[in-house]
N, C-alpha and C positions, 0 to 999 in steps of 0.2 A: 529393558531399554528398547526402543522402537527401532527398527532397522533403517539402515540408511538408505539414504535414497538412490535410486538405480539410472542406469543411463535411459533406459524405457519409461521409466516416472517423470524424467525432465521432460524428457522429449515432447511426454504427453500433458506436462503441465505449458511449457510453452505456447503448444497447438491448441490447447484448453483457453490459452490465456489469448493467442491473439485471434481463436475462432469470436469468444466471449466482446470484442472490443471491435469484430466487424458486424456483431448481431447490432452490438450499443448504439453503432455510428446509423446504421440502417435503420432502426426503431427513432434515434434521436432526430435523424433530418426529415422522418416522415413527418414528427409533429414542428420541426423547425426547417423551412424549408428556406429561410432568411439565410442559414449558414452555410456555409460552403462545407465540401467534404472533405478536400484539404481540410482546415478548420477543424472540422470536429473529431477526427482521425488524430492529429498531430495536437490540439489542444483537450480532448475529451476523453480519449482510451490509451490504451498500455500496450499498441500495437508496435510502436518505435522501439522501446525497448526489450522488445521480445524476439527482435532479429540483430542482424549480425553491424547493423549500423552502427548499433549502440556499441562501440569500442572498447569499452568500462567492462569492470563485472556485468552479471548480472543485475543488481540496480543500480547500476550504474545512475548517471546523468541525466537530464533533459535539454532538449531543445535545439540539439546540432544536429538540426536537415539540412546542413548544405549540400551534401553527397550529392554529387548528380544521377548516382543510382540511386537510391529514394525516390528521389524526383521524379525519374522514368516508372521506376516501382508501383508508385502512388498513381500516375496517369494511367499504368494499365490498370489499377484495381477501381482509380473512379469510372475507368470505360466501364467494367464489367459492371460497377455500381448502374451507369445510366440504362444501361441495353437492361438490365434487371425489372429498373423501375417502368420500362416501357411494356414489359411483357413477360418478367419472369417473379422472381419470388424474393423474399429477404433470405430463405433457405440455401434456393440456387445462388444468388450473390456470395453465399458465406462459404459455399460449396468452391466455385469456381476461385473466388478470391485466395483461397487458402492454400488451392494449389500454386496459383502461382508465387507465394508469400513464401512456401515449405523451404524453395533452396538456400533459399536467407534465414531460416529458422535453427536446421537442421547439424550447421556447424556452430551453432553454440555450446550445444550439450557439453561436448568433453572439457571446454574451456570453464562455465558454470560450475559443472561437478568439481573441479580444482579448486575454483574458489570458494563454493560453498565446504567443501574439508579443508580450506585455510580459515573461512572466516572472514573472507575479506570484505565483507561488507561489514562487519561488527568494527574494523581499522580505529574509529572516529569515536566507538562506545566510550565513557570511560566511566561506566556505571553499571557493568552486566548488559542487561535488555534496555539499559536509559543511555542517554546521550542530550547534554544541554546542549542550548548554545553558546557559543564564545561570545559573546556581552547580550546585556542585559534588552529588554525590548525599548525600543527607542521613543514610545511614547509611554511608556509604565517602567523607568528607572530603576523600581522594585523588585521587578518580576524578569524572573525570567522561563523562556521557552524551553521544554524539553521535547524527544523525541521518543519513539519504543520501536524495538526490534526483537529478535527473537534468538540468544545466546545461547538457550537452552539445546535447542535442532539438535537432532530429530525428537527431546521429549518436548513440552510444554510447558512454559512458565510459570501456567497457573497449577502442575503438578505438585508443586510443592508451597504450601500457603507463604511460608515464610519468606521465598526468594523475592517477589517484587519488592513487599515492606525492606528490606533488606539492600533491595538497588536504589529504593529512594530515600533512604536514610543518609546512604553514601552520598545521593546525589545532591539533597539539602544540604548535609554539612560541606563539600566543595562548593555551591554557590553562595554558600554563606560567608562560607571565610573569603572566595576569589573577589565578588562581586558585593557584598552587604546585602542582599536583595530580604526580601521578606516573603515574598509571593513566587509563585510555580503553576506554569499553565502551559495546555496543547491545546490545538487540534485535533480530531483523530476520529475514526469509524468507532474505534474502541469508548468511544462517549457517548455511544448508544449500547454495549454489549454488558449486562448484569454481571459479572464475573469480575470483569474490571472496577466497574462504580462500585464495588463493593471495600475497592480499597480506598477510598476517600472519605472524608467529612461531611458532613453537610453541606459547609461552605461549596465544597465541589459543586455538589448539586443543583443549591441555591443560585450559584453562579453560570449553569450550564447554556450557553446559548441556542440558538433552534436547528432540529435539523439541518443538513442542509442536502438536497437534493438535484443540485445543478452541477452535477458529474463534470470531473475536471480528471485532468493526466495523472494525480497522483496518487501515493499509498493511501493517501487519509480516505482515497476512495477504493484503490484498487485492493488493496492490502488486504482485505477482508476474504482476497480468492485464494490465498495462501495458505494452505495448513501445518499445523509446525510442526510437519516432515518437510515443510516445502515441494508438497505435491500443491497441485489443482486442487480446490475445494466445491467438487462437482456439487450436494449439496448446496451450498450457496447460489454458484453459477445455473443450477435448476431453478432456483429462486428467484433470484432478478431475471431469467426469461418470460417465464412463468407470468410473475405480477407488473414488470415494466418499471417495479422501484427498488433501486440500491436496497440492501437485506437491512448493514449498517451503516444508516446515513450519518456522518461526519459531524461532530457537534464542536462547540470550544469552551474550554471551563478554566478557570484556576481557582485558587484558594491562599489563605497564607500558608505560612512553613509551620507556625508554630500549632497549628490547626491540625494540620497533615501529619507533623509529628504525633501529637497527641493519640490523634484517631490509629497511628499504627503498632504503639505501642505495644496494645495486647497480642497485634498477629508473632510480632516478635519472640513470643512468650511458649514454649512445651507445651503440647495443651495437657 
């Protein structure tokens, strides 16, 4: 079993996570100059909740910047943003920026590490690593949204073949009985990652919609920087530096139930 995760691995995956999200915002406004950095900060990367604003666990929420510290927060890191772009670098910006970000970074560890040994982001699961939603999609009556996380921590999900087939078994026969539905679909980065599509149908596939590459605040984007130690997945975060595009851009698929059963019958099986 993979050792757990240390106060020095948060620490350094938070700083990983909001250095990562001030490189984003600086590469994103170079080629969108239309948007503001308020904006692209608070709608585009994973900086808000990687400090002490976020109140919640660790993933906590989005979208509560009232704080008037944020506020003041945000005006000095878009100063250091502008004096940057007049004469200094995306380096120096991420450099300077992060120190002033650290104080608000810094007091989440001990409270994260709690919750990550309660779980309490898993509260809402009620399917292992799946989580539906409470009713059905409001224009596909049929279907309904699921979500994935990561119950396993600190191993991997896909350690063992049989665990996903196993969470979505559960998961179909609850929205079958609660809701009648016939159909099951996400969004997710995981709809570009091989490991995953391997547990689907064709239908899945068939149904797969396109990339999508226009980086927004959430897991379906960010999620992919997370390794299931729940460290920082340097790897990755070298990668979208590196090329300037998300590793796993976010795709959306569903399929029927009775499709998805079929196809996972055999993983269920000894081999």
């Amino acid at each position: 079993m993979p050792a757990e995760l240390t106060p020095a691995e948060q620490l350094d995956y938070l700083v990983s996570s909001a250095r990562l999200s001030l490189w984003f915002a600086w590469q994103f406004l170079d080629k969108h100059p239309e948007e503001t950095f308020l904006g692209a900060i608070q709608n585009r990367t994973d900086l808000w909740r990687r400090t002490i604003f976020n109140s919640a666990h660790l993933d906590g929420g989005w979208g509560k910047f009232e704080a008037p510290e944020w506020a003041a927060l945000m005006k000095r890191v878009e100063g250091i943003h502008a004096r940057n772009r007049k004469g200094g670098s995306a380096q120096a910006f991420e450099d300077e920026a992060i120190a002033v970000i650290m104080p608000y970074i810094e007091p989440r560890v001990e409270q994260d590490l709690r919750d990550i040994r309660n779980k309490v982001d898993l509260a809402h699961y009620q399917c292992g690593s799946l989580r539906y939603n409470l009713k059905p999609d409001a224009e596909r009556p049929g279907r309904i949204g699921f979500h994935i996380a990561n119950a396993c921590s600190p191993a991997s999900p896909f350690d063992d073949p049989s665990y996903f087939p196993r969470c979505f078994m559960d998961l179909m026969e609850q929205c079958e009985k609660e809701f009648k539905v016939t159909e099951i679909g996400t969004g997710t980065w995981l709809n570009s990652y091989p490991r995953w599509l391997k547990l689907f149908p064709r239908d899945w596939l068939d149904h797969m919609g396109p990339p999508n590459y226009d980086v927004q605040w959430h897991y379906g984007f960010w999620g992919q920087f997370i390794t299931s130690r729940r460290t920082f997945n340097h790897r990755l975060g070298r990668q979208f530096r590196e090329t300037g595009r998300i590793p796993y851009p976010p795709r959306s698929s569903w399929c029927a139930i009775k499709a998805m059963r079929k196809h996972l019958q055999p993983l269920l099986k000894p081999a």
